[in-house]
C-alpha positions as CSV (number, residue, x, y, z in Angstrom):
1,X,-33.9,-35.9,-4.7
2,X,-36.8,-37.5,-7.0
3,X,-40.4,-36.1,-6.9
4,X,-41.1,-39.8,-6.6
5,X,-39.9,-39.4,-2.7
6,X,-42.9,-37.1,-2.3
7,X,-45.8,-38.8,-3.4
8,X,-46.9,-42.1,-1.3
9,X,-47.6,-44.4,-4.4
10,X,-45.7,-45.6,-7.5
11,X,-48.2,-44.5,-9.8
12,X,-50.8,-41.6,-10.7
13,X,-53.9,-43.8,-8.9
14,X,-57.7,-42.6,-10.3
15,X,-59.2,-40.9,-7.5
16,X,-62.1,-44.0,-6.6
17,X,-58.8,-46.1,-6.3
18,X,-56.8,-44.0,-4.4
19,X,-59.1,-43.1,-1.3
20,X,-59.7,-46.7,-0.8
21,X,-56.4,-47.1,-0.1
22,X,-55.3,-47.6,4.1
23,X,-53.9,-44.5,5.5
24,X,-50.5,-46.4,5.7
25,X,-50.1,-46.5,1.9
26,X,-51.3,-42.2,1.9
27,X,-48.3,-41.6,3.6
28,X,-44.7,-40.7,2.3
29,X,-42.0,-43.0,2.5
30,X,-38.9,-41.9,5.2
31,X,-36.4,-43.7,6.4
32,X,-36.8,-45.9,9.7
33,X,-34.8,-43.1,11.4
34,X,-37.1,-40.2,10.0
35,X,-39.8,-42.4,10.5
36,X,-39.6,-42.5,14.4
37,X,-39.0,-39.5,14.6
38,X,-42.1,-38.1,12.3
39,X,-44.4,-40.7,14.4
40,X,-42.6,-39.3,17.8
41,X,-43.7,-35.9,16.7
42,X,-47.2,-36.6,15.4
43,X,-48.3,-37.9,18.9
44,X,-46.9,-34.8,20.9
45,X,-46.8,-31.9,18.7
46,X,-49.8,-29.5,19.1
47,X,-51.5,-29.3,15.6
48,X,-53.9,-26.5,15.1
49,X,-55.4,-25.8,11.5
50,X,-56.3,-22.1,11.0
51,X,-59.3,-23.0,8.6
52,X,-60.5,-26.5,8.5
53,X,-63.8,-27.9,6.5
54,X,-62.5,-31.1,6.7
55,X,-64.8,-32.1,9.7
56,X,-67.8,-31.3,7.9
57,X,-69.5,-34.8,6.8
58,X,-71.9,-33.5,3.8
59,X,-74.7,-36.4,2.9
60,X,-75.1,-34.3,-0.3
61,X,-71.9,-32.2,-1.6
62,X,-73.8,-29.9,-3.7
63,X,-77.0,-28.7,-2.6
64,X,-79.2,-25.4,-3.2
65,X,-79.2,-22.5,-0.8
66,X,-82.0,-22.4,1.5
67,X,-84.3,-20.9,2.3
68,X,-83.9,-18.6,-0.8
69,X,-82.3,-19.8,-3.5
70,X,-82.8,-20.3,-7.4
71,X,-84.5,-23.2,-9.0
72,X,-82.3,-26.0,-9.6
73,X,-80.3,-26.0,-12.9
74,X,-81.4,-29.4,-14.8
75,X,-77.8,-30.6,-15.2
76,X,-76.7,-29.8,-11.6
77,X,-74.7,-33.1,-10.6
78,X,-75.1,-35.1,-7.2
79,X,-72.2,-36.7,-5.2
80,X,-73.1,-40.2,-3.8
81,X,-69.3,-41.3,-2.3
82,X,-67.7,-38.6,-3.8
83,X,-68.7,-40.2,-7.3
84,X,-70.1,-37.0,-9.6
85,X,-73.2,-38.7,-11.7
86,X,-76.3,-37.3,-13.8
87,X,-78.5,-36.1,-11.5
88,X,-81.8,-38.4,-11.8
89,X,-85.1,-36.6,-11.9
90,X,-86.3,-37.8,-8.8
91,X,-83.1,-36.4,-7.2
92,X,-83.7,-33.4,-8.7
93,X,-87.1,-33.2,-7.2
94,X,-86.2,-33.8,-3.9
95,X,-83.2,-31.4,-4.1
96,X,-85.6,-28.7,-5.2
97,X,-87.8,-29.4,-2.4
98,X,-85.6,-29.2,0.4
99,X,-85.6,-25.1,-0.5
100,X,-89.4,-25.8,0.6
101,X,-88.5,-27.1,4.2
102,X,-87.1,-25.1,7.2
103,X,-83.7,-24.1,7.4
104,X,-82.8,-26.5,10.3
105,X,-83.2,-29.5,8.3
106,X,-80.8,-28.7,6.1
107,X,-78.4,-27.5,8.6
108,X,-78.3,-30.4,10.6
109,X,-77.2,-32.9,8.0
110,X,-73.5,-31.0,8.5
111,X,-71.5,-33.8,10.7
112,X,-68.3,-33.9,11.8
113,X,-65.5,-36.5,11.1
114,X,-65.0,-37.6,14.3
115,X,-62.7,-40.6,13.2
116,X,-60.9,-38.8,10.8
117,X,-60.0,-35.8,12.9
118,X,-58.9,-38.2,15.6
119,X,-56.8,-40.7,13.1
120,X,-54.9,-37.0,12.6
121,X,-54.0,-36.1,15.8
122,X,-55.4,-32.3,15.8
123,X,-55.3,-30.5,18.6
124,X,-57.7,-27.8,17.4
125,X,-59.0,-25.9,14.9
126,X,-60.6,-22.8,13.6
127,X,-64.0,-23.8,12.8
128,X,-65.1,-22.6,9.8
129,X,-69.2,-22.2,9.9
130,X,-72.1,-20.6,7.7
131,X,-72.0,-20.3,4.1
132,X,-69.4,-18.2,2.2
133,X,-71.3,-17.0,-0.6
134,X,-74.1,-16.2,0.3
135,X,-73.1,-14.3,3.6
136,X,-76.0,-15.0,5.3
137,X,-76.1,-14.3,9.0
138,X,-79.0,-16.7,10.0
139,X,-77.5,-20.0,8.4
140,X,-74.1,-18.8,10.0
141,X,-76.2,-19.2,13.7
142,X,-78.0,-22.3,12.9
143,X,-74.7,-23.9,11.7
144,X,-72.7,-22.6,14.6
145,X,-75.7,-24.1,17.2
146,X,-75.5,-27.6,15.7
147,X,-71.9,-27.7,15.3
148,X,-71.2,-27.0,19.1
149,X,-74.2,-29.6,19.9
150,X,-72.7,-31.7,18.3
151,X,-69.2,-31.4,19.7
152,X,-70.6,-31.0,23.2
153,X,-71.8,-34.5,22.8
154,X,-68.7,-36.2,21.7
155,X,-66.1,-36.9,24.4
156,X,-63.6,-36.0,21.9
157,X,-64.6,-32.6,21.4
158,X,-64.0,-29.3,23.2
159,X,-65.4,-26.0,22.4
160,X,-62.7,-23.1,22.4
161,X,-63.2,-19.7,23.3
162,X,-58.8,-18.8,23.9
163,X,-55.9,-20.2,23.4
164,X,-56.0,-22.2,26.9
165,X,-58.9,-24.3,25.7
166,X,-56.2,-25.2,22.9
167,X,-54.0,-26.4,25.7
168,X,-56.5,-28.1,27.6
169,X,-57.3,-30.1,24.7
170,X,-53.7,-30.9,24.0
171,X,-53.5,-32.3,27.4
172,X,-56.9,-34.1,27.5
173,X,-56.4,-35.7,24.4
174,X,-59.3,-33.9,23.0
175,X,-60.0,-31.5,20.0
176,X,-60.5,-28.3,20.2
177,X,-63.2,-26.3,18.3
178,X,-63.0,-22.8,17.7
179,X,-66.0,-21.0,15.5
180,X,-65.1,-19.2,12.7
181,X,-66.7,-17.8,9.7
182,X,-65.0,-17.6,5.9
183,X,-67.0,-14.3,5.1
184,X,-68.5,-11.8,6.6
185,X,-71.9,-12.6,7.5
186,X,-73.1,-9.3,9.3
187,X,-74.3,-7.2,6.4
188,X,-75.0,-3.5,7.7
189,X,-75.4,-4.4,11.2
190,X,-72.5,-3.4,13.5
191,X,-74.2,-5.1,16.4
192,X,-74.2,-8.7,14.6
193,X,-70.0,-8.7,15.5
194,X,-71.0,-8.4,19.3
195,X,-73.4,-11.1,18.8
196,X,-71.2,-13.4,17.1
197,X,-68.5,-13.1,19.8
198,X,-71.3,-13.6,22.5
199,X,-72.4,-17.0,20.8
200,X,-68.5,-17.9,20.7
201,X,-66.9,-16.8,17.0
202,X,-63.7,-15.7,17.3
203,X,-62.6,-15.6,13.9
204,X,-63.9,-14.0,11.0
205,X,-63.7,-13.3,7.2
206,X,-63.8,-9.9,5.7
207,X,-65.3,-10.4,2.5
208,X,-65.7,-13.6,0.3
209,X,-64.8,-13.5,-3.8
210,X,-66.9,-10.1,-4.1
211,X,-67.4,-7.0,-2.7
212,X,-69.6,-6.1,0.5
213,X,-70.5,-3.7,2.6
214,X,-66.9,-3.9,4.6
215,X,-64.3,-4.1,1.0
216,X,-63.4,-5.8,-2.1
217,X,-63.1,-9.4,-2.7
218,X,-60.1,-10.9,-4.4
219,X,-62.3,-11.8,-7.9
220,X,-63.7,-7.9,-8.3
221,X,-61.6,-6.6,-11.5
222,X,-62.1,-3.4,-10.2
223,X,-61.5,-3.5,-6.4
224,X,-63.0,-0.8,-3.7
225,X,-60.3,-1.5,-0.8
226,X,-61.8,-1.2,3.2
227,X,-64.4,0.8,3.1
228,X,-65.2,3.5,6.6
229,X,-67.5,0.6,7.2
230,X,-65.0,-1.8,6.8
231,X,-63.5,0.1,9.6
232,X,-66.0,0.2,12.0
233,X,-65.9,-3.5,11.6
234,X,-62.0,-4.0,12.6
235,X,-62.5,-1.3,15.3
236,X,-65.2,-3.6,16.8
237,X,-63.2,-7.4,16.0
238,X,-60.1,-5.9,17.8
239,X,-62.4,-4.5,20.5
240,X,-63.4,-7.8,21.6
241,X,-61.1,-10.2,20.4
242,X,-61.3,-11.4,17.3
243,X,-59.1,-12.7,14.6
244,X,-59.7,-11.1,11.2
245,X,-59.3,-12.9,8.2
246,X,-58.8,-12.0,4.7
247,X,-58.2,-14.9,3.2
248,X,-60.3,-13.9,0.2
249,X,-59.8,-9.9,0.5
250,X,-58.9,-8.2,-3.0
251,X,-54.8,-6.6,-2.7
252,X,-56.5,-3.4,-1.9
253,X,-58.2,-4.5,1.0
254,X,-56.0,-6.7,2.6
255,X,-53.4,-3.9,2.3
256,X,-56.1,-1.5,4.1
257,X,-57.0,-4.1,6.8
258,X,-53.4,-5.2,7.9
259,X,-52.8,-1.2,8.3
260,X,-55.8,-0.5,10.0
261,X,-56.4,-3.2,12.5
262,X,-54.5,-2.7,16.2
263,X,-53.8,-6.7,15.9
264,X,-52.5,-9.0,13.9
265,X,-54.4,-10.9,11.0
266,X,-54.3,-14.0,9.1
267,X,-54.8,-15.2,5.6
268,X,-55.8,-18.5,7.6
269,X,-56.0,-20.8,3.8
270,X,-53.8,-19.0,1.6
271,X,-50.3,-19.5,-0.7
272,X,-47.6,-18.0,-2.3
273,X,-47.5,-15.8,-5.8
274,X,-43.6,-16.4,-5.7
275,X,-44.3,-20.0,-5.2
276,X,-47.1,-20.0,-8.0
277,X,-47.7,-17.2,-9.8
278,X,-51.0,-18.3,-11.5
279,X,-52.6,-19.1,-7.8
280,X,-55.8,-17.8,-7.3
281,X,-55.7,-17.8,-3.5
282,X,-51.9,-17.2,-3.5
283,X,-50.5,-14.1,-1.9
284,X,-48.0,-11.9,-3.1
285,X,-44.7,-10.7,-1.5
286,X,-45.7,-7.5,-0.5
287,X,-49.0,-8.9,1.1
288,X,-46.8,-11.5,3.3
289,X,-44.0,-8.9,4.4
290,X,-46.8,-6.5,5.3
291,X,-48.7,-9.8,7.3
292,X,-45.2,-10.5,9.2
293,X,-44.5,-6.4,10.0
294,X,-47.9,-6.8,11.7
295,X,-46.9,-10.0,13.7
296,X,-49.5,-11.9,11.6
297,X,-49.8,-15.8,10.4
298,X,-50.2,-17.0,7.3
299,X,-51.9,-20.8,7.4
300,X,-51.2,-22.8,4.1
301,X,-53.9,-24.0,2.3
302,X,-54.0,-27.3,0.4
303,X,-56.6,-27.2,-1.7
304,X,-55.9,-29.2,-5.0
305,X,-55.1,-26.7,-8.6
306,X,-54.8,-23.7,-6.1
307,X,-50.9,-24.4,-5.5
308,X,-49.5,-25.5,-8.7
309,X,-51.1,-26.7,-12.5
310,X,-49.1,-29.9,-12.7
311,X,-51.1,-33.2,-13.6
312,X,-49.8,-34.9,-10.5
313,X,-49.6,-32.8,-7.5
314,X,-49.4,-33.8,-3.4
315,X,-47.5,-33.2,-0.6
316,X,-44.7,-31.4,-2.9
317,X,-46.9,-28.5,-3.7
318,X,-47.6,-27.8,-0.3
319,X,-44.1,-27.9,1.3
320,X,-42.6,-25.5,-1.9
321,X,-45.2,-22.8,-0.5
322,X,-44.9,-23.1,3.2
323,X,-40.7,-23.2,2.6
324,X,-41.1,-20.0,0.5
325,X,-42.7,-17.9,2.9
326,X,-40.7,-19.3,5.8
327,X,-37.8,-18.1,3.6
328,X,-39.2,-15.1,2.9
329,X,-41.2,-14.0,6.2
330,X,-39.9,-16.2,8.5
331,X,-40.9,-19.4,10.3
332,X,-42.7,-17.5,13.1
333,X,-45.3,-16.6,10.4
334,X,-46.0,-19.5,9.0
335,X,-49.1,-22.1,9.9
336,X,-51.5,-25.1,8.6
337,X,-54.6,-23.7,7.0
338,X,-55.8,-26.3,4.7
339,X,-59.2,-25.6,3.4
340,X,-59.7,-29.2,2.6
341,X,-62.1,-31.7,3.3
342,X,-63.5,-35.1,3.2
343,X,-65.6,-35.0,-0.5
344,X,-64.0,-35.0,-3.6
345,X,-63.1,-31.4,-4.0
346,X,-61.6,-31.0,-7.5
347,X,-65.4,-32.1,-8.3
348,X,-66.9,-29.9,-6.3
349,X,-65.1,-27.5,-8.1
350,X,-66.0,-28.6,-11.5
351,X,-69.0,-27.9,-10.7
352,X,-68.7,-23.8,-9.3
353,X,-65.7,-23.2,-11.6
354,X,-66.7,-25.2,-14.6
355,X,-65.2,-23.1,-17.1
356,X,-62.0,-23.2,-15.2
357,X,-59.3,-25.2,-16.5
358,X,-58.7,-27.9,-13.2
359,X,-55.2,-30.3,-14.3
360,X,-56.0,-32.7,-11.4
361,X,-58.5,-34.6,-9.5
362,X,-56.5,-34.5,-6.1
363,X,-54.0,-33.9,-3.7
364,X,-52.3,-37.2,-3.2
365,X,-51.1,-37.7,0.3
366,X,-52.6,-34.0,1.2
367,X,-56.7,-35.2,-0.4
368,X,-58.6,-34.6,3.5
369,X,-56.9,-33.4,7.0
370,X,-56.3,-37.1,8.4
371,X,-53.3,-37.5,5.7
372,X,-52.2,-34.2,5.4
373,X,-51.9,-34.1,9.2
374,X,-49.6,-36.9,8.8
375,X,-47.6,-35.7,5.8
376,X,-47.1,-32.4,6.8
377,X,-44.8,-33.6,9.7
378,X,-43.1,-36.4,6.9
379,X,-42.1,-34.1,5.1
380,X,-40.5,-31.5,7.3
381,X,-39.0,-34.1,9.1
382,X,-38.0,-35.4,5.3
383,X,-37.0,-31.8,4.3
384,X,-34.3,-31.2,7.3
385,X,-36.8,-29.0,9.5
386,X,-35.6,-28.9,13.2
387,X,-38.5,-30.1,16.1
388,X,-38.6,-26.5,17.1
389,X,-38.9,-25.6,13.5
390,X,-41.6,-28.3,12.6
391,X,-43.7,-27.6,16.4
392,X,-43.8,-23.9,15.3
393,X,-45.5,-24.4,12.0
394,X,-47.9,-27.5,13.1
395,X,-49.5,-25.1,15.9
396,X,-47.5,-22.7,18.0
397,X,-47.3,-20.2,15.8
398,X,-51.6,-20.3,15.1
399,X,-51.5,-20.6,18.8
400,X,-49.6,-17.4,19.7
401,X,-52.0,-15.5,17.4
402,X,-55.3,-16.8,19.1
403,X,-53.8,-16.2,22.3
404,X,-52.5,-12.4,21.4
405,X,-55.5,-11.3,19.7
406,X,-58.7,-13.7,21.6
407,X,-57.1,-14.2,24.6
């Protein structure tokens, strides 16, 4: 079968063109027959993404880290429309003095996509909330309080504390919000897990990139594993009820955490080694086997130069990971975790990575949640997946882990 097949236009658009185009021309091409049914299965499957960003509505893409953060580098780039310009002095000014004001004006400007989540059809997702880098426990609180504001507001939107709020979204026609943090935001303070979980997290990162206090990140050349406070950490997350992720966990680490924790874990935005070898966030075969020997679930990210290096990549990328873990592992432990989002992340990239080689601008048919949504189902459907098979991966599978390990 051509490649052609899997990408929804004729030709390699520019990215500006591209995202102007209607969500009917983002989508693959099936036949009338596998196009009922993919549309049949959109509307009624339940579709839960283990790490979504995608709702987050950022008036600025880039901006500094407040309250503490560094001045501004004089060539740091600003993202009007998801068009990366010359920052103008004036911008530069005002970006430098937003360090100046309180925390909660910058928090607030997160929004969610209301119209893109609901063009999608998702049923729920794991919420991801705070900043990864910086691991800062107050920002994580401020952006969990206006997040849940703001989906308290919305008749679309549900908060979720177990799987059943899943459910009852899936039956209201409502989404389902689930907090969630990428890292680990409680530093040396045990207690800050309990208050997490009392405030309504329910999932939550071991360590970002680098080391902490709990293990080694996956870009340390010389990494730690879990350390005895890493432990303490698990002992208390599987206490109460939460899902640990390690999504960004060194080999070491991860190895440590799936053997020490009493429940099942997640790399909730991850890939495949054998799928891509050169993958940053991809995992290898021994990581996966040890995830499924712990009853755990792998979502699959989508984040564009993470899943292959070709000049052109989409929809293709994603299925050849997700098939060869389902191959390897099984279907049961196999999810959506997309990591993606509605900026232009390749740029945004450019921008933290820019000494790091990036051979496209996006994911075509995969470049924000509201199309992948829809060509994740295409193209099972396209690739012979039975409803069973195709329900399990869009959200049953996630769901059976939230309901085992939260409740």
């Amino acid at each position: 079968m051509s490649l052609d097949k899997y990408f929804p236009c004729p030709k390699h658009l520019p990215r500006n063109e591209y995202v102007k185009l209607p969500l009917e021309q983002r989508v693959i091409k099936l036949s009338k027959k596998e196009d009922e049914r993919a549309r049949e299965l959109q509307e009624k499957l339940l579709k839960i993404d283990l790490h979504c960003h995608g709702v987050i509505y950022f008036p600025y893409t880039f901006l500094p880290h407040l309250p503490l953060s560094p001045p501004s580098p004089p060539d740091m780039p600003y993202f009007p429309d998801g068009n990366i310009l010359p920052l103008p002095k004036e911008v530069l000014q005002y970006l430098g003095a937003l360090r100046n004001v309180p925390l909660e004006t910058y928090m607030k400007s997160y929004r969610i996509n209301w119209e893109g989540l609901r063009e999608a059809r998702l049923t729920g997702m794991s919420h991801i909330l705070g900043a990864a880098i910086a691991e800062d426990f107050q920002r994580c609180i401020y952006h969990l309080a206006f997040a849940f504001a703001n989906i308290s507001k919305n008749p679309l939107g549900k908060r979720a504390y177990c799987a059943e709020d899943f459910r009852a979204a899936h039956r209201e026609g409502k989404i389902a919000f689930m907090a969630a943090t990428e890292s680990n935001p409680i530093g040396n303070i045990l207690e800050r897990v309990e208050m997490m979980y009392g405030l309504g997290f329910r999932q939550m990162g071991m360590t970002y990139a680098h080391s902490n206090y709990a293990g080694g990140g996956e870009s340390d050349t010389k990494e730690i594993g879990l350390t005895d406070w890493g432990m303490d950490i698990i002992k208390k997350m599987n206490e109460l009820g939460m899902i640990i992720d390690v999504s960004h966990s060194g080999m070491r680490t991860s190895m440590d955490v799936v053997e020490t924790s009493r429940d099942p874990i997640t790399f909730s935005h991850n890939a495949a080694t054998g799928a891509y070898p050169e993958g940053k966030r991809c995992r290898t075969d021994e990581q996966l086997k040890a995830l499924a020997d712990k009853k755990g679930v792998i979502g699959i990210s989508s984040v564009p130069n993470n899943l292959s290096e070709a000049p052109r990549q989409g929809v293709k990328d994603w299925f050849n990971h997700a098939d060869y873990i389902v191959k390897l592992i099984g279907i049961d432990h196999v999810a959506v975790g997309l990591d993606s989002n509605y900026v232009d992340h390749t740029a945004m990239h450019k921008v933290m990575f820019p000494e790091k080689p990036l051979p496209t601008d996006y994911m075509e048919g995969m470049e924000n949640p509201t199309e992948a949504w829809h060509n994740i189902i295409r193209c099972l459907v396209l690739e012979g997946y039975s409803d069973q098979e195709i329900g399990k991966v869009a959200g049953e599978n996630a769901l059976r882990l939230i309901e085992r390990v939260v409740g």
